[in-house]
C-alpha positions in Angstrom: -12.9 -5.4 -13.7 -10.6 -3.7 -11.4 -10.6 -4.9 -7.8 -10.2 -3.4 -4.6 -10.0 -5.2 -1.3 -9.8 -5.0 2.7 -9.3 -7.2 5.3 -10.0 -6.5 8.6 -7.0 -8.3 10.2 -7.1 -7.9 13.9 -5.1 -4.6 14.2 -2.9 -4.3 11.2 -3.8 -3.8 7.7 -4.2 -5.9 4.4 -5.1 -4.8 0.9 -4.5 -5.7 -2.4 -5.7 -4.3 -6.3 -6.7 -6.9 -8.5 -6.0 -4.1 -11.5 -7.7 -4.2 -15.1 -4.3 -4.5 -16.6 -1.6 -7.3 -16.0 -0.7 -6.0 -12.4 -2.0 -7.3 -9.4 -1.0 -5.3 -6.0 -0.7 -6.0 -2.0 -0.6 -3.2 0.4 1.1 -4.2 3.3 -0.2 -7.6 5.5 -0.6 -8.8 8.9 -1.1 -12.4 8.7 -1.2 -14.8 11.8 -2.0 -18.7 12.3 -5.9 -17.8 12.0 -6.2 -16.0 8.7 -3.0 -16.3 7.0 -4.5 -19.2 5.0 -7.4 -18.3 3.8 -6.1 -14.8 2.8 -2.4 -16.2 1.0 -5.1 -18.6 -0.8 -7.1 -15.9 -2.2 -4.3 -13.5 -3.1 -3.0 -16.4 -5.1 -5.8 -16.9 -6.7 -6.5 -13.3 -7.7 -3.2 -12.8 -8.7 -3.3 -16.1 -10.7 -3.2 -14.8 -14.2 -1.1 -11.3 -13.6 1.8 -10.9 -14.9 3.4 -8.3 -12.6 3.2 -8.7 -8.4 4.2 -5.9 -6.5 4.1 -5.7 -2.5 3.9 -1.9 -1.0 4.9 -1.3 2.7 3.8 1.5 4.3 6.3 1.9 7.2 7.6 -0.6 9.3 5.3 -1.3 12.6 5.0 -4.9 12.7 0.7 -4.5 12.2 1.7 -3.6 8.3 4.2 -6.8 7.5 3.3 -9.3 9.8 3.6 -12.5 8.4 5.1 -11.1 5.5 7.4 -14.3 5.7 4.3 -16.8 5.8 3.1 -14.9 2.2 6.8 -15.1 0.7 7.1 -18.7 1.1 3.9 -19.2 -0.3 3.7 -16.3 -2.5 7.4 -15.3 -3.8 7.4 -11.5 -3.3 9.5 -10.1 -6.5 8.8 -6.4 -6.3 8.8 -5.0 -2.5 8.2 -1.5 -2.6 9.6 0.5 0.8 10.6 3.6 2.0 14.1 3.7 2.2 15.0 3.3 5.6 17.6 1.6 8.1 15.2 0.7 11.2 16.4 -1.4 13.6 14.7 -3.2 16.4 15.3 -4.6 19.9 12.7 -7.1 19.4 13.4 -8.4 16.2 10.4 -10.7 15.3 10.7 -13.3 12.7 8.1 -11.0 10.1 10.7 -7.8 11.1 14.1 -9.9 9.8 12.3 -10.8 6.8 11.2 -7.2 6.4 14.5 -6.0 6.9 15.7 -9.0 4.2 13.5 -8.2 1.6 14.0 -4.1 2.2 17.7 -4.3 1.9 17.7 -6.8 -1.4 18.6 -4.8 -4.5 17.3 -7.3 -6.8 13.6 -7.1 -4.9 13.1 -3.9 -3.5 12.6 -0.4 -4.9 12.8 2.5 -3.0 9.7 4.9 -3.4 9.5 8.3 -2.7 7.4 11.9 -3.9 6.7 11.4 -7.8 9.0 8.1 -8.6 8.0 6.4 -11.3 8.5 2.8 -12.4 7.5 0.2 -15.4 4.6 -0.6 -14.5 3.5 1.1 -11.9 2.6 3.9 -13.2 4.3 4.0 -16.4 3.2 1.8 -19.6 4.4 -0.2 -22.8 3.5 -1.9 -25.6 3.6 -4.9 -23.5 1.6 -4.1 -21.0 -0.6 -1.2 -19.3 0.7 0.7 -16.2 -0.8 0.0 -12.5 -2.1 3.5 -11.9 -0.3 4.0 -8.8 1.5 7.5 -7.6 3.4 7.8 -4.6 2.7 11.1 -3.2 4.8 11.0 -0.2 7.6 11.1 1.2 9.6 13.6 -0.1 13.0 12.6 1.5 14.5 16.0 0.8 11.9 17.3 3.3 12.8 18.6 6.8 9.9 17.1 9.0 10.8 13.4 7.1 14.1 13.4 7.4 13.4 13.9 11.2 10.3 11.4 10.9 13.1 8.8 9.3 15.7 9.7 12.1 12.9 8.9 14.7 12.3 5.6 13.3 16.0 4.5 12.8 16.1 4.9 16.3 13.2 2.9 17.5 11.1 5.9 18.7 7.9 5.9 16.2 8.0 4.3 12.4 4.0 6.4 12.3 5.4 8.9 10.6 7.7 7.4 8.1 5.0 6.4 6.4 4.4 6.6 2.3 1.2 8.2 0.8 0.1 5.8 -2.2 -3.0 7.1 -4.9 -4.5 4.7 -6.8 -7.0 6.1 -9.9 -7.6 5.3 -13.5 -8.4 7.4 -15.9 -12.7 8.3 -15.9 -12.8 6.1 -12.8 -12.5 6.0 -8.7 -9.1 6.6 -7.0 -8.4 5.4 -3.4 -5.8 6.8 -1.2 -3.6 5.6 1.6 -1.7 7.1 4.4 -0.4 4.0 6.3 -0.1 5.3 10.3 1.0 9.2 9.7 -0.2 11.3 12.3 -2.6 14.4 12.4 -0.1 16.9 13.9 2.4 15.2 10.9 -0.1 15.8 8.4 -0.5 19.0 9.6 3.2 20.0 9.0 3.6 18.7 5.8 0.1 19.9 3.8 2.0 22.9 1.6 4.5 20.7 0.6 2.4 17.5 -1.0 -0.5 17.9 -3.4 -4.0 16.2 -2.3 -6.5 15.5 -5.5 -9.6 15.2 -4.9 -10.3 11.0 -3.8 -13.5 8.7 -3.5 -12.2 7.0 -1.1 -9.7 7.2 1.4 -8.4 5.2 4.2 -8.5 6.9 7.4 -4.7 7.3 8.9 -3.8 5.2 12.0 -6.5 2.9 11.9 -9.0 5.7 12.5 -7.6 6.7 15.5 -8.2 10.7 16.5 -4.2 10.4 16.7 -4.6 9.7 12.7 -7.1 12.8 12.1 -6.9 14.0 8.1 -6.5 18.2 9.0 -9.5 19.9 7.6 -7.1 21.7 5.2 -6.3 18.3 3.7 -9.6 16.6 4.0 -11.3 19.4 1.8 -9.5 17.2 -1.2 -11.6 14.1 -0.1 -15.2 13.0 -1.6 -15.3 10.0 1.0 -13.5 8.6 3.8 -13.3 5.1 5.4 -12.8 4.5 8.8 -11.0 0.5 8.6 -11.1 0.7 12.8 -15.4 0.5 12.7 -14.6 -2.8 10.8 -12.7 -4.5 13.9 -14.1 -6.8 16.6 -16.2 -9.4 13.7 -15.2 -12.8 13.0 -17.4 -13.0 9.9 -17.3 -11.4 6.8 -18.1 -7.6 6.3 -20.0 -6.6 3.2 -20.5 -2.3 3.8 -22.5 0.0 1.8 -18.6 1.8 1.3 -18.6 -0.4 -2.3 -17.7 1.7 -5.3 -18.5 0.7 -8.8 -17.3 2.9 -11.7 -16.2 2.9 -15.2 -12.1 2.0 -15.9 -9.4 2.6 -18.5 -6.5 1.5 -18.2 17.8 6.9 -11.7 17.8 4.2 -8.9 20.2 1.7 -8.5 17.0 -1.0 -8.9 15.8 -2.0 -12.2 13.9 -0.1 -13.9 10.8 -2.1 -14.2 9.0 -4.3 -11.9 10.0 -8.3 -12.7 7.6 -10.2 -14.8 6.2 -13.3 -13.7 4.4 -14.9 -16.7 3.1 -13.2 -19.8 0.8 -10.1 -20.4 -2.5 -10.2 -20.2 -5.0 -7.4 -20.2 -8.5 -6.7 -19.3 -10.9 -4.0 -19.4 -13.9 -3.2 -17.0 -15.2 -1.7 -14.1 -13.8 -0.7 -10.8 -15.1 -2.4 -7.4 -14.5 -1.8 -3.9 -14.8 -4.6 -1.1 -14.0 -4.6 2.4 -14.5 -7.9 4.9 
């Protein structure tokens, strides 16, 4: 059984894909002394018999990697997945230097960008099945990025640096995120990357209005979650959002993500929980 999770964490943003095949996936964290935990505990133990751990950021406002240091020491993070950036900050936070540690390691991090592709991400083997994840933005070639990216490196907004990450398997669901890009960003940017139809995606920016999919885009989308109408509970959050379906499973980085015991591979359905 494939697994897909949300926490509500405050203001930030955690998620991870137990996957049907040996890969187990985080999408960004905000940890703190309250939840950090209980969460680290049960990423461990859903990621106790993969083989391949990978850790996706988004962009880098501190809601999307805070803590990220608490989950390293607890939870070595082999395979961190950024957008290729060279932010700075002012206020460099203790979660931002380990960020910036973990982006700017050529043995950990791979750069991801429009259409990359990786062992086993979304490409498979004989020894083990691919992860079923696309990155569908950003194209760094494009004009509204590269001023997106220039914005960030100068400490003006990181929203719109953001990477677009699909998640499907074949005959099943597929979930979509769009980290903190903006609607006027989205806007600009809807000729130039392809939107497939989705059963679920996770509203932009929280849910803010600011985060808005454009109705040009949106037409592509079956269902939409708002993770905002989550906030403000201290106890756990079972919604009627839960989707069960059937499942089959040139950079300077390595070409594969790094292995952290051997394959193992599982078939099953796919299940969506938020708390």
């Amino acid at each position: 059984m494939t697994i897909i999770k949300s926490f509500a964490v405050g203001n930030g943003d955690t998620f991870y894909i137990r996957h049907a095949s040996d890969n187990f996936t985080i999408i960004d964290c905000d940890l703190n002394d309250d939840n950090a935990d209980t969460i680290i505990k049960e990423l461990k133990e859903q990621s106790a018999d993969k083989g391949i751990t990978r850790f996706i950021s988004t962009h880098p406002d501190d809601d999307h990697f805070g803590g990220i240091e608490l989950l390293d020491a607890e939870m070595p993070i082999l395979n961190f997945y950024v957008v290729e950036n060279k932010v700075i900050k002012d206020d460099e936070t203790q979660s931002f230097k380990h960020y910036c540690k973990l982006r700017d390691d050529n043995g950990k991090a791979f750069y991801i960008y429009k259409g990359c592709s990786r062992r086993w991400m979304n490409q498979d083997n004989d020894e083990r099945g691919a992860a079923g994840i696309s990155i569908l933005w950003p194209d760094t070639s494009n004009a509204r990025f590269k001023e997106a990216l220039a914005d960030g490196e100068a400490g003006i907004s990181y929203n719109n640096m953001s990477a677009v990450i699909r998640y499907a398997m074949q005959g099943g669901a597929s979930f979509l995120w769009l980290g903190d890009l903006e609607t006027e960003f989205m806007e600009s940017i809807t000729d130039s990357i392809k939107l497939e139809k989705t059963t679920v995606v996770f509203a932009a920016h929280h849910g803010r209005k600011s985060g808005k999919i454009p109705a040009r885009a949106g037409r592509t989308s079956l269902c939409r979650f708002a993770r905002h109408r989550m906030r403000g509970s201290r106890r756990p959050i079972r919604r009627a959002v839960s989707a069960l379906c059937d499942c089959s499973t040139s950079q300077r980085h390595s070409p594969c993500d790094q292995r952290a015991r051997d394959p193992r591979d599982q078939e099953g359905r796919c299940q969506f929980v938020s708390r």
